[in-house]
DRENKELUM-736039 format. One record per atom (N, C-alpha, C, O): residue number from 1; residue in three letters; atom name; x, y, z. Coordinates in nm, 4 decimals, padded with zeros to 6 digits. Last residue first. Example, Ala and Ser with C-alpha at 12.3 -4.5 7.8 and 13.67 -1.06 7.14 Angstrom:
<recs>
REC_nr_rest_atom_east_north_up
REC_2_SER_N_01.2850_-00.2250_00.7080 $
REC_2_SER_CA_01.3670_-00.1060_00.7140 $
REC_2_SER_C_01.2900_00.0030_00.7870 $
REC_2_SER_O_01.3409_00.1138_00.8039 $
REC_1_ALA_N_01.3190_-00.5690_00.7800 $
REC_1_ALA_CA_01.2300_-00.4500_00.7800 $
REC_1_ALA_C_01.3200_-00.3300_00.7800 $
REC_1_ALA_O_01.4236_-00.3319_00.8465 $
</recs>
This chain:
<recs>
REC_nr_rest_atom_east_north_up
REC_112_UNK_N_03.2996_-01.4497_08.6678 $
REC_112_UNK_CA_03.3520_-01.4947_08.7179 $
REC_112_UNK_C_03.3568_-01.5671_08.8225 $
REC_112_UNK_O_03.4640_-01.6147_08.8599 $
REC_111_UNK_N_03.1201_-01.3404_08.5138 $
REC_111_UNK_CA_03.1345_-01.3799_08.4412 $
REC_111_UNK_C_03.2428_-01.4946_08.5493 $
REC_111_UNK_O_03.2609_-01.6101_08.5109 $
REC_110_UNK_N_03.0459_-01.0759_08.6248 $
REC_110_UNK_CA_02.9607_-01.1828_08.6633 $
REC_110_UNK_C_03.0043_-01.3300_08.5759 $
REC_110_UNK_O_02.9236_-01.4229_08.5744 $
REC_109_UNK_N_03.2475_-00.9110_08.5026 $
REC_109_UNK_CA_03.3035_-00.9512_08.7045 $
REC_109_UNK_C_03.1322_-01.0672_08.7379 $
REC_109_UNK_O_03.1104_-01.1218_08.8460 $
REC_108_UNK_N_03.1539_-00.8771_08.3146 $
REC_108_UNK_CA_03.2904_-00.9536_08.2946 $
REC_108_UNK_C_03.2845_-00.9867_08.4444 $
REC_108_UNK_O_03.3215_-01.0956_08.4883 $
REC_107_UNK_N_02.9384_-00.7287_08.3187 $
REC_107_UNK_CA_02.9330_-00.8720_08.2491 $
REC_107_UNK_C_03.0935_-00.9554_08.2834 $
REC_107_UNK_O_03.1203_-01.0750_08.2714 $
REC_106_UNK_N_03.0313_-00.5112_08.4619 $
REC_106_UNK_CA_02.9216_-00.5495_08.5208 $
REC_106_UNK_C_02.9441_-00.7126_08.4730 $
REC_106_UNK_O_02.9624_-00.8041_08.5533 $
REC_105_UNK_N_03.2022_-00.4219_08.2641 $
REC_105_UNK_CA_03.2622_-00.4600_08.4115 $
REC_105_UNK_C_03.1773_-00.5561_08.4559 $
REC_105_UNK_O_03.2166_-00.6683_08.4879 $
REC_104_UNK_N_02.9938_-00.3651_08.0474 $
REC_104_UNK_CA_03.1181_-00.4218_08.0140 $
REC_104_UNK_C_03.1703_-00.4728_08.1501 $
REC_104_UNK_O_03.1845_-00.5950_08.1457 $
REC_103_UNK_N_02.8759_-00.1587_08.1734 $
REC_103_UNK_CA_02.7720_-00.2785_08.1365 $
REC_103_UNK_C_02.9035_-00.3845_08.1167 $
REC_103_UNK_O_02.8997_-00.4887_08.1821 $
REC_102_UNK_N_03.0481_00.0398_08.1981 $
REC_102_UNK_CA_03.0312_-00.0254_08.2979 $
REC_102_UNK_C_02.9356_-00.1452_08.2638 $
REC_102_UNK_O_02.9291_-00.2325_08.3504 $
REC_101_UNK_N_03.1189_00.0701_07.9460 $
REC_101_UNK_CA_03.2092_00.0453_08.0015 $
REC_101_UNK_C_03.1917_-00.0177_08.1736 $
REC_101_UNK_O_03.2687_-00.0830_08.2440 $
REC_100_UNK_N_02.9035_00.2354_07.8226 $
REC_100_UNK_CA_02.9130_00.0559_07.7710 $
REC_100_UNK_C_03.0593_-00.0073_07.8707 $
REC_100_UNK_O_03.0932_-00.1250_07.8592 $
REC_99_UNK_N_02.8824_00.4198_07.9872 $
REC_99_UNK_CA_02.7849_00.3647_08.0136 $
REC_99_UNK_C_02.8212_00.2122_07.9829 $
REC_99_UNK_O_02.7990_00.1110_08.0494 $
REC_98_UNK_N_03.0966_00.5749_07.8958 $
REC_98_UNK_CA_03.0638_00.5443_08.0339 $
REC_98_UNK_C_02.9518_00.4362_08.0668 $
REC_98_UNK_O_02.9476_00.3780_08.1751 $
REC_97_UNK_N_02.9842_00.6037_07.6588 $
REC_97_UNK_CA_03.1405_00.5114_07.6633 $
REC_97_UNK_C_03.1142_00.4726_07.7648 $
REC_97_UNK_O_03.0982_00.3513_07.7777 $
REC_96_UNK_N_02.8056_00.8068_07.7021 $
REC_96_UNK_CA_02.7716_00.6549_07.6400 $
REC_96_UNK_C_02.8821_00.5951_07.6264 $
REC_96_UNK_O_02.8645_00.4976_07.5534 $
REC_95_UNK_N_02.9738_00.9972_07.8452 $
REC_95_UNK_CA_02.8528_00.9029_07.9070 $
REC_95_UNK_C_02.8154_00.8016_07.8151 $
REC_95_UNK_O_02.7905_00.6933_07.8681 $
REC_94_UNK_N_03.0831_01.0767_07.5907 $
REC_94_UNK_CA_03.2186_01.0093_07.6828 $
REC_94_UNK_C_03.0862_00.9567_07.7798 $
REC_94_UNK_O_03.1017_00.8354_07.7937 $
REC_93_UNK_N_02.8883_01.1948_07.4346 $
REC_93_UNK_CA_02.9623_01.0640_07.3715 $
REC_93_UNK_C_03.0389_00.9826_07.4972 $
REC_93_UNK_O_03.0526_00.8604_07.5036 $
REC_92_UNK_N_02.8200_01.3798_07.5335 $
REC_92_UNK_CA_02.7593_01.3485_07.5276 $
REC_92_UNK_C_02.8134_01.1936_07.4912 $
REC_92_UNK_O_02.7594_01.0920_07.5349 $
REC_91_UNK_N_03.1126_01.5407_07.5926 $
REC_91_UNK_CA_03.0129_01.4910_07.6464 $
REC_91_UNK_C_02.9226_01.3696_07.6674 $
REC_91_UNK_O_02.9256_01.2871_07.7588 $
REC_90_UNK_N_03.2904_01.4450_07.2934 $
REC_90_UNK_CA_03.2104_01.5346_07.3394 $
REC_90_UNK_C_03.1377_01.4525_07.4905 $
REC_90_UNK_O_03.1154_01.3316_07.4955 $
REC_89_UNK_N_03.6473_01.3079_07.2897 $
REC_89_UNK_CA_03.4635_01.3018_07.2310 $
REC_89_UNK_C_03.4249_01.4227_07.3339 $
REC_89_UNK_O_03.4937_01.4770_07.4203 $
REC_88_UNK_N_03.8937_01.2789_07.3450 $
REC_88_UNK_CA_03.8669_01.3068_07.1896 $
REC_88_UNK_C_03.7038_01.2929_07.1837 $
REC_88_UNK_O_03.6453_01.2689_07.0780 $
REC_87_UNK_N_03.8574_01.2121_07.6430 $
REC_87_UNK_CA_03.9224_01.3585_07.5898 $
REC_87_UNK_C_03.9010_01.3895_07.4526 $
REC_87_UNK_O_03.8884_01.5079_07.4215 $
REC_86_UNK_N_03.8699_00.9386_07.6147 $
REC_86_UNK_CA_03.7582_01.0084_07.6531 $
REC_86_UNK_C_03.7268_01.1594_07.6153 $
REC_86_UNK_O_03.6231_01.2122_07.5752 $
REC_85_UNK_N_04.1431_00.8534_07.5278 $
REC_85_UNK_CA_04.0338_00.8419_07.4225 $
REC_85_UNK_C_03.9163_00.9361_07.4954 $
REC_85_UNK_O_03.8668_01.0174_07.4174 $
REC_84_UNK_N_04.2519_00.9542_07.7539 $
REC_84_UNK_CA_04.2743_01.0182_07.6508 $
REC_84_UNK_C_04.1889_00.9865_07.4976 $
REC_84_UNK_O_04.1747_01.0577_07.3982 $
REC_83_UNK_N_04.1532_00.7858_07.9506 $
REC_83_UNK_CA_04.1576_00.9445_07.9653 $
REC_83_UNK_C_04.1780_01.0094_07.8498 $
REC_83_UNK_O_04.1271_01.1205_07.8349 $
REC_82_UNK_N_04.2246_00.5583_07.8647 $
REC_82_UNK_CA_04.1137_00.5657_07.9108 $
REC_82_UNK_C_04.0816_00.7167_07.9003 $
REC_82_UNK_O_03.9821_00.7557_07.8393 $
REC_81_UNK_N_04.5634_00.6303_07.9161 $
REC_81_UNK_CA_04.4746_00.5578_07.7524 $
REC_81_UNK_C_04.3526_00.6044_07.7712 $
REC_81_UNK_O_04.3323_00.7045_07.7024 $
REC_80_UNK_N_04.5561_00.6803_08.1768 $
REC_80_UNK_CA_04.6177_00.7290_08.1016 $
REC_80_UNK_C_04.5191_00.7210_07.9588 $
REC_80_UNK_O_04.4287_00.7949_07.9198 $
REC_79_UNK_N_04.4870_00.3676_08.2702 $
REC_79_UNK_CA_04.3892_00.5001_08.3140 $
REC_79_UNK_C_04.4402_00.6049_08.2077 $
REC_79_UNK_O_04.3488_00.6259_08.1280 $
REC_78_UNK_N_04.6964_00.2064_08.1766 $
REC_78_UNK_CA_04.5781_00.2010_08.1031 $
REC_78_UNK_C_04.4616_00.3106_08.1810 $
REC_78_UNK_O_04.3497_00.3205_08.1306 $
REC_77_UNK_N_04.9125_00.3381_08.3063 $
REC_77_UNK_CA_04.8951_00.3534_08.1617 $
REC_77_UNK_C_04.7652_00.3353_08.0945 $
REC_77_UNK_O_04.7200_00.4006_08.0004 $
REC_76_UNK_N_04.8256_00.4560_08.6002 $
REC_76_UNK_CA_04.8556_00.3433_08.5416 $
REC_76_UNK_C_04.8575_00.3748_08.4104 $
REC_76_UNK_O_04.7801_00.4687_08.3917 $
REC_75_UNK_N_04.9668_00.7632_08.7956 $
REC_75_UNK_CA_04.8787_00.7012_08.7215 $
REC_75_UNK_C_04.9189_00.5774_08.6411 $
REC_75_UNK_O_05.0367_00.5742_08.6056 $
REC_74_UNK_N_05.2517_00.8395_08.8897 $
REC_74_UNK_CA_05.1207_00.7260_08.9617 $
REC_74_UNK_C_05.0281_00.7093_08.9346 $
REC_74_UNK_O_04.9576_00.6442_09.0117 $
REC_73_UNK_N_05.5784_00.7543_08.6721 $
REC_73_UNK_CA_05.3537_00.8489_08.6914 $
REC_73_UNK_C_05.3158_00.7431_08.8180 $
REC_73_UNK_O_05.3387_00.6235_08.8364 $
REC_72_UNK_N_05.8583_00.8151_08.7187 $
REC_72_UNK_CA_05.7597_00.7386_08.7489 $
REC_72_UNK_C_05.6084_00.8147_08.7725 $
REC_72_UNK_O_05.5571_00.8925_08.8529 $
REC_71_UNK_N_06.0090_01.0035_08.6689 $
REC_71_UNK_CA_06.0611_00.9020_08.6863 $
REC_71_UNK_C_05.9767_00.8107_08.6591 $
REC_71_UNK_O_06.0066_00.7218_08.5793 $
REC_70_UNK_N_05.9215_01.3011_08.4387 $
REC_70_UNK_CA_05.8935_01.2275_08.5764 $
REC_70_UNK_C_05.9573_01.0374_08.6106 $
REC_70_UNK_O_05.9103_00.9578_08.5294 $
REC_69_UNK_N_06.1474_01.5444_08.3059 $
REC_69_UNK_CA_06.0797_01.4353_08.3136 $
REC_69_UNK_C_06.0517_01.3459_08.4518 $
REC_69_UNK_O_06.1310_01.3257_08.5438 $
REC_68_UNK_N_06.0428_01.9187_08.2987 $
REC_68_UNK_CA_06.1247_01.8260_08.3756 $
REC_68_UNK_C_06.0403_01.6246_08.3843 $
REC_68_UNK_O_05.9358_01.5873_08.4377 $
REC_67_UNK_N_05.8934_01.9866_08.0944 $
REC_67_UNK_CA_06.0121_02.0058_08.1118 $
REC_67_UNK_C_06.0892_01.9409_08.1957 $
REC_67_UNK_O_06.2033_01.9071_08.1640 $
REC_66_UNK_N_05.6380_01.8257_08.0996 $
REC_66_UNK_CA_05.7160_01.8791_07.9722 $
REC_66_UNK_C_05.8308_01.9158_07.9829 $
REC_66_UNK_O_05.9019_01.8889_07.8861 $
REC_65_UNK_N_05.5734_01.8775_08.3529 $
REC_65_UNK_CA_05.5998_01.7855_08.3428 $
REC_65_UNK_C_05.6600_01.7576_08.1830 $
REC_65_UNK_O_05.7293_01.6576_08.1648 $
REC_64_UNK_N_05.4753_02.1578_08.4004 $
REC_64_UNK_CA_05.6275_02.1419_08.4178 $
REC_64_UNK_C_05.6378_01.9961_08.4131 $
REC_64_UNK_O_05.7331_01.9641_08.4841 $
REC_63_UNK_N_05.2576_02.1708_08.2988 $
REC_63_UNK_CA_05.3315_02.2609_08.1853 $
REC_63_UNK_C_05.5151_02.1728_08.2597 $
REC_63_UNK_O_05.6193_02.1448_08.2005 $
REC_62_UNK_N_05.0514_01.8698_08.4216 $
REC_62_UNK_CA_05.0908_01.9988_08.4021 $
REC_62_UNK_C_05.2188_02.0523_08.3376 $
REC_62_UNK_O_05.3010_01.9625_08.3196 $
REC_61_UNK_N_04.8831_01.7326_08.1414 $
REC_61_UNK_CA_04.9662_01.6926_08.2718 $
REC_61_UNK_C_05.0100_01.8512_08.3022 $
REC_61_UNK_O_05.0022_01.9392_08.2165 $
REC_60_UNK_N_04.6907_01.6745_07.9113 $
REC_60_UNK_CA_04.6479_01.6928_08.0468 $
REC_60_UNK_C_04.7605_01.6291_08.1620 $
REC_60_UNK_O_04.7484_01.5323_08.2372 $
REC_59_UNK_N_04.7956_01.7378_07.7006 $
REC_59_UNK_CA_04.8116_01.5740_07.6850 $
REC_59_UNK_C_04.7425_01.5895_07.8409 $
REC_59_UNK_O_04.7482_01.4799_07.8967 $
REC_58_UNK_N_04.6701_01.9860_07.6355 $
REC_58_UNK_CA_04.6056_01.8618_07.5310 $
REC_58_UNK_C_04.6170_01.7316_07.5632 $
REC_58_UNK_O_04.5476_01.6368_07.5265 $
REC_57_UNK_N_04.7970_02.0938_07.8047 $
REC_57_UNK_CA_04.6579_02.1055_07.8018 $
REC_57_UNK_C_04.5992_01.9430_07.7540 $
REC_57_UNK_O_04.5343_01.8484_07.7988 $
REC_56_UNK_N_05.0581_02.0792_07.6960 $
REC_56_UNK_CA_05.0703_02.0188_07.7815 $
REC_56_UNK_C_04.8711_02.0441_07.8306 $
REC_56_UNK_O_04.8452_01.9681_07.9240 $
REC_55_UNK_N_04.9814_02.2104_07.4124 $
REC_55_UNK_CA_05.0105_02.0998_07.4217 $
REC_55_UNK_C_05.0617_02.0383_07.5674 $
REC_55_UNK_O_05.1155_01.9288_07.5512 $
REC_54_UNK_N_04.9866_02.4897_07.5633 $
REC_54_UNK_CA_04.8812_02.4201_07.4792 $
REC_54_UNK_C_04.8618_02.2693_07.4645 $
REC_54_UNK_O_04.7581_02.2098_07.4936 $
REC_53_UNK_N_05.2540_02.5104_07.6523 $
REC_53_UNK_CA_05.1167_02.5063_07.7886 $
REC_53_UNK_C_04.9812_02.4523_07.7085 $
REC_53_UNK_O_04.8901_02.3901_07.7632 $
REC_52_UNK_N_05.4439_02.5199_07.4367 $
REC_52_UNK_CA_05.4299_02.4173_07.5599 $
REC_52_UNK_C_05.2811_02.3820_07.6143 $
REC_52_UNK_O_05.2175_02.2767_07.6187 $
REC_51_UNK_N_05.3121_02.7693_07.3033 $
REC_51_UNK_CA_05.2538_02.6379_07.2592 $
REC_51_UNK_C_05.3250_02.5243_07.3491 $
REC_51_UNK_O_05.2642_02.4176_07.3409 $
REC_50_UNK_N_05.4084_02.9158_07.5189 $
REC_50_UNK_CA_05.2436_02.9334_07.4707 $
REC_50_UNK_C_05.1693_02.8039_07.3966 $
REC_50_UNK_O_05.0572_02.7539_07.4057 $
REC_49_UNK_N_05.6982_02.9027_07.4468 $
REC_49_UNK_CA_05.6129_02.8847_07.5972 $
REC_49_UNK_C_05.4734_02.8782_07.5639 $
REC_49_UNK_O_05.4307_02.7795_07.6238 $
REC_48_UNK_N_05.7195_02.7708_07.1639 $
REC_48_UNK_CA_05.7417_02.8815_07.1939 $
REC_48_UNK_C_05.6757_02.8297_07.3808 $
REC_48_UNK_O_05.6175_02.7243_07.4064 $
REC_47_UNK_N_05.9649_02.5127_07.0325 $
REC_47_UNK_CA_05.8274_02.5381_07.0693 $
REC_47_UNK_C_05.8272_02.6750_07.1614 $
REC_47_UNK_O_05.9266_02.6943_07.2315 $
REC_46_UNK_N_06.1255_02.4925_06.7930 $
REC_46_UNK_CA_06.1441_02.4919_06.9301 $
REC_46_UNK_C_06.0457_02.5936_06.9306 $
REC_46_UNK_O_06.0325_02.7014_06.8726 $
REC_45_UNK_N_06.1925_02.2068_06.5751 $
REC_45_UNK_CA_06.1276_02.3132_06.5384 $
REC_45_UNK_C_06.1392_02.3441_06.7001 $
REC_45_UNK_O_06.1617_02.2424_06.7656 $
REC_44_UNK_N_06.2986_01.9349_06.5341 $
REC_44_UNK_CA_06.3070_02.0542_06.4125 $
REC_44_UNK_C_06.2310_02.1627_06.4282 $
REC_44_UNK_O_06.1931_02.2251_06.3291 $
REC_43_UNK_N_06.2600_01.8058_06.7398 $
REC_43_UNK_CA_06.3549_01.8845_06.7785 $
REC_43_UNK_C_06.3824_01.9619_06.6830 $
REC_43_UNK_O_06.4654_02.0517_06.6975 $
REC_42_UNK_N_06.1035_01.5979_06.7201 $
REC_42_UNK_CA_06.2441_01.5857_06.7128 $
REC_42_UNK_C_06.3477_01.6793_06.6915 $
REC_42_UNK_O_06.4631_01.6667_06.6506 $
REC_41_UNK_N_05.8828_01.7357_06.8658 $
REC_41_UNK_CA_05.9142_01.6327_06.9030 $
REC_41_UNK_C_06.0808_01.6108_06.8739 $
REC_41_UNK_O_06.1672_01.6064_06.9615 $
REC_40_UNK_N_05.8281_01.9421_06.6410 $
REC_40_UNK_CA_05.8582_02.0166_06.8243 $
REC_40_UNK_C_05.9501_01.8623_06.8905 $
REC_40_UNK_O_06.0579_01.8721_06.9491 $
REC_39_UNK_N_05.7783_01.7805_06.4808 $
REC_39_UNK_CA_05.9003_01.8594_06.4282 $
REC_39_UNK_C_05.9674_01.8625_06.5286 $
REC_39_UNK_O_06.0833_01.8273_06.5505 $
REC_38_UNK_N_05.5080_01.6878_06.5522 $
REC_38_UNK_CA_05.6333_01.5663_06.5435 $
REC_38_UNK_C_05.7515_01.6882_06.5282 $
REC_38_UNK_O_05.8421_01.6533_06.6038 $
REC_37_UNK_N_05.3391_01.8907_06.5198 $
REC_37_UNK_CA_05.3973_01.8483_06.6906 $
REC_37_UNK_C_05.5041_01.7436_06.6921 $
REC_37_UNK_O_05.5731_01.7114_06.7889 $
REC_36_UNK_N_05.3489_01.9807_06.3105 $
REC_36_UNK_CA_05.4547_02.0822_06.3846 $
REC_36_UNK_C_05.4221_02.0406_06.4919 $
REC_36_UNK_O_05.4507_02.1116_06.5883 $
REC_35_UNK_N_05.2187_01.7707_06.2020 $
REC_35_UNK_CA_05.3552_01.7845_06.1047 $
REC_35_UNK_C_05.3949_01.9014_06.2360 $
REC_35_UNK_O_05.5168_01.8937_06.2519 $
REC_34_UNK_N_04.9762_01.8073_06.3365 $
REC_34_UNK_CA_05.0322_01.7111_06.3803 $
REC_34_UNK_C_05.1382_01.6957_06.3307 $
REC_34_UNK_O_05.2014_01.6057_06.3861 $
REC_33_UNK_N_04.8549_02.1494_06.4400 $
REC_33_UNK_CA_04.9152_02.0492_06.3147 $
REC_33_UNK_C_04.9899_01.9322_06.3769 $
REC_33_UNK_O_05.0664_01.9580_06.4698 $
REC_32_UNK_N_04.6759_02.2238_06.7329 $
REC_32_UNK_CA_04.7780_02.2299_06.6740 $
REC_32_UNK_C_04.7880_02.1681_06.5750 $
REC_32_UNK_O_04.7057_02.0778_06.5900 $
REC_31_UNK_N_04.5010_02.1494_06.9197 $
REC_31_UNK_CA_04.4272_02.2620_06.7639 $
REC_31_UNK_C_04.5709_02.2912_06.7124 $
REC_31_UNK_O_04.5810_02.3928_06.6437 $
REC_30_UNK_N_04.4981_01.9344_07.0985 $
REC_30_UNK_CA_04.5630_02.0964_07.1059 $
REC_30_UNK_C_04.5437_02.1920_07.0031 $
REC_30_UNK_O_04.5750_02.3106_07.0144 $
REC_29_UNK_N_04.3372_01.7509_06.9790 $
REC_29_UNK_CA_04.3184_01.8026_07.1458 $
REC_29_UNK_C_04.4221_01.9257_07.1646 $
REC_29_UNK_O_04.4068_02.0050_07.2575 $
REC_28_UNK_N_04.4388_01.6550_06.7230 $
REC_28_UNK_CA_04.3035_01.7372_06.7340 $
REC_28_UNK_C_04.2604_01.7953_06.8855 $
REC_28_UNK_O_04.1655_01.8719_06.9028 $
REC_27_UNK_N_04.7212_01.6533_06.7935 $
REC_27_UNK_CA_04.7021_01.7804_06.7020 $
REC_27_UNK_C_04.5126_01.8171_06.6925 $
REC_27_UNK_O_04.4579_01.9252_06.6709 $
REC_26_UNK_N_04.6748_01.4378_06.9332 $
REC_26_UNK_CA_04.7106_01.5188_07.0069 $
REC_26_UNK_C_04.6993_01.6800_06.9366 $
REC_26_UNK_O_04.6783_01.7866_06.9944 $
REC_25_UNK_N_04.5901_01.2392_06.7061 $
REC_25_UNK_CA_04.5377_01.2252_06.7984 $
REC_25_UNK_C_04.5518_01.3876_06.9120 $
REC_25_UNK_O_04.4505_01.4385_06.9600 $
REC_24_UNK_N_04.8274_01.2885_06.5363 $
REC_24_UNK_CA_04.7171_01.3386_06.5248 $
REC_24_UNK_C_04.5906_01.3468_06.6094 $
REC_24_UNK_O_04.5036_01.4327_06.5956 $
REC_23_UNK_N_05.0089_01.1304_06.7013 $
REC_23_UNK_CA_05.0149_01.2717_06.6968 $
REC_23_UNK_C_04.9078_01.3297_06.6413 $
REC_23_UNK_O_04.8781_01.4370_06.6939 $
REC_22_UNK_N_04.8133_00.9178_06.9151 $
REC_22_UNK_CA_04.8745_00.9154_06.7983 $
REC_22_UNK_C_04.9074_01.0896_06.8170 $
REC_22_UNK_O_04.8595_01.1626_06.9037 $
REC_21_UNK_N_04.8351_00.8628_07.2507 $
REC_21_UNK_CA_04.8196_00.9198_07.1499 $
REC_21_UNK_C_04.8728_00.9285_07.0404 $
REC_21_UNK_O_04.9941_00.9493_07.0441 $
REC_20_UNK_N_04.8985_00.7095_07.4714 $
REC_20_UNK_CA_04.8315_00.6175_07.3800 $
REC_20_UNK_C_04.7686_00.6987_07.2726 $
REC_20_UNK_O_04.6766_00.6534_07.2045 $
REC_19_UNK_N_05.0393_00.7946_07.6834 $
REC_19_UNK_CA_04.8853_00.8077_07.6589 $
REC_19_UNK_C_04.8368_00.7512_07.5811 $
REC_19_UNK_O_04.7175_00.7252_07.5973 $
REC_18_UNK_N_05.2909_00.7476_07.5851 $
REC_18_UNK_CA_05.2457_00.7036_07.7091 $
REC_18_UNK_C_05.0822_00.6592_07.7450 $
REC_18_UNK_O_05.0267_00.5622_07.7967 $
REC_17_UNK_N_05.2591_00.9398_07.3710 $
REC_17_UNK_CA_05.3260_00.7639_07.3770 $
REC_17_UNK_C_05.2270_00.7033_07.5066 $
REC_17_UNK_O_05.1240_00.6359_07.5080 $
REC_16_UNK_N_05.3048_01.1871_07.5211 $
REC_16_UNK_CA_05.2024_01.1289_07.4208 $
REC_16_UNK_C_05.1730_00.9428_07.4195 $
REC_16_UNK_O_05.0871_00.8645_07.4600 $
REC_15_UNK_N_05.5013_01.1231_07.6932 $
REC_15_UNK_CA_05.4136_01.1456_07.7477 $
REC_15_UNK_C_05.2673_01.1276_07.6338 $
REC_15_UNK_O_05.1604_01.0723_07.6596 $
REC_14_UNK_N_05.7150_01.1580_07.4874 $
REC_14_UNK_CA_05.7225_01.0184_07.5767 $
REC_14_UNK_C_05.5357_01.0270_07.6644 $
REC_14_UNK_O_05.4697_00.9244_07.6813 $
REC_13_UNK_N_05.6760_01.3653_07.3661 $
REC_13_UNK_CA_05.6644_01.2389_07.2974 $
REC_13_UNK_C_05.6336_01.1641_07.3422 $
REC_13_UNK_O_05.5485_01.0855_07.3005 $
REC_12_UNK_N_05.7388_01.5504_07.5402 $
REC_12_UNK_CA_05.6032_01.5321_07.5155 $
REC_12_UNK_C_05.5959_01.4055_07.3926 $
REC_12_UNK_O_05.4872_01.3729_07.3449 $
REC_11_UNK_N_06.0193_01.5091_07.6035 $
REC_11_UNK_CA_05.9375_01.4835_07.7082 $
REC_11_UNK_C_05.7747_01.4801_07.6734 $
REC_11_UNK_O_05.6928_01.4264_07.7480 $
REC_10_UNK_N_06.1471_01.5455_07.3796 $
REC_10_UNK_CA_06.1463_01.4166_07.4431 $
REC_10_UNK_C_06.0286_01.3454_07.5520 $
REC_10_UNK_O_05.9795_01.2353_07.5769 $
REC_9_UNK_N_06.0693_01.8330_07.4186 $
REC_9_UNK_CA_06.0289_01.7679_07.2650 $
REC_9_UNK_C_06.0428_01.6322_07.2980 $
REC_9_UNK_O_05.9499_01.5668_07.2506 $
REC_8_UNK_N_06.2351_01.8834_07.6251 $
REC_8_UNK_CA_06.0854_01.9409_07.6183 $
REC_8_UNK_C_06.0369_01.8485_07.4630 $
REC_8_UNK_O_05.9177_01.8181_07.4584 $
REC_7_UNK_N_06.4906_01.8497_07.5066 $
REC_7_UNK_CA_06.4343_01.7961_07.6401 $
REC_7_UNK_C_06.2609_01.7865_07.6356 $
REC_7_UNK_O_06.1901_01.6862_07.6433 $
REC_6_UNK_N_06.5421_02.0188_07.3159 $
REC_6_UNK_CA_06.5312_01.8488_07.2819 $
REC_6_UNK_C_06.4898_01.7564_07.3850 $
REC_6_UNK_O_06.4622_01.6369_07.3756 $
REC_5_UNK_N_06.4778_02.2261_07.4492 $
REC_5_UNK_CA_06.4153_02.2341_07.3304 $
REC_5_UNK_C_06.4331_02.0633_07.2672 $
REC_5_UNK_O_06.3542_02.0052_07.1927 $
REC_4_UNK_N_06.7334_02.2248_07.6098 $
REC_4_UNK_CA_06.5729_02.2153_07.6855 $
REC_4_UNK_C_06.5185_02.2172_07.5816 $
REC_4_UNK_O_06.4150_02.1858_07.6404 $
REC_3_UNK_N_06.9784_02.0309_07.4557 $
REC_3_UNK_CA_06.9212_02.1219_07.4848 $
REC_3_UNK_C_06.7913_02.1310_07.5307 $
REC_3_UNK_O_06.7192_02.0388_07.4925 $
REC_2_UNK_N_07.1874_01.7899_07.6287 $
REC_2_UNK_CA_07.0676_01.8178_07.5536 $
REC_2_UNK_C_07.0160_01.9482_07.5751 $
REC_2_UNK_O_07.0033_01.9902_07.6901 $
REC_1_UNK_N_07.5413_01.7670_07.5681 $
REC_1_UNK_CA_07.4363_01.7981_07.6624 $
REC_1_UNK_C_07.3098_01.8377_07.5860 $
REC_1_UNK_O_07.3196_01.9114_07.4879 $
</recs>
């Protein structure tokens, strides 16, 4: 039987993954080390409650989706991805993504 410490470490892998985060990717959105979010991951290391809620911050789902796994997101993977590159810039940066992303729609849906 799995322990909640191999549960919870399954469950933010799969949810990183999901997002399309590298672990370093997730170690710069939780100010955590990316060597003690793979450990938490396979289970060489059991994450305290404080650093759950950090790293469930970082991957933006709530604290109990770390513990109990979801069958099915109703978010799409590629909104997921979208969300999580946006999450690694400032402001100022995620409106000029915003911006080449709709010039990008704009050209592709005239394109058709």
């Amino acid at each position: 039987m799995k322990t909640i410490y191999q549960a919870v470490g399954e469950n933010i892998r799969a949810k990183r993954l999901q997002s399309g985060l590298t672990l370093e990717d997730l170690a710069e959105l939780s100010g955590l080390h990316a060597s003690y979010i793979g450990q938490i991951e396979r289970n060489s290391k059991k994450a305290s409650l404080d650093t759950v809620a950090v790293l469930a911050r970082g991957l933006n789902v709530p604290v109990r989706r770390l513990f109990f796994a979801e069958a099915r997101t109703r978010r799409s993977t590629v909104t997921e991805k979208l969300e999580a590159i946006l999450r690694l810039n400032d402001p100022r940066e995620r409106k000029i993504i915003l911006g080449v992303l709709r010039q990008l729609s704009r050209a592709l849906r005239g394109s058709t």
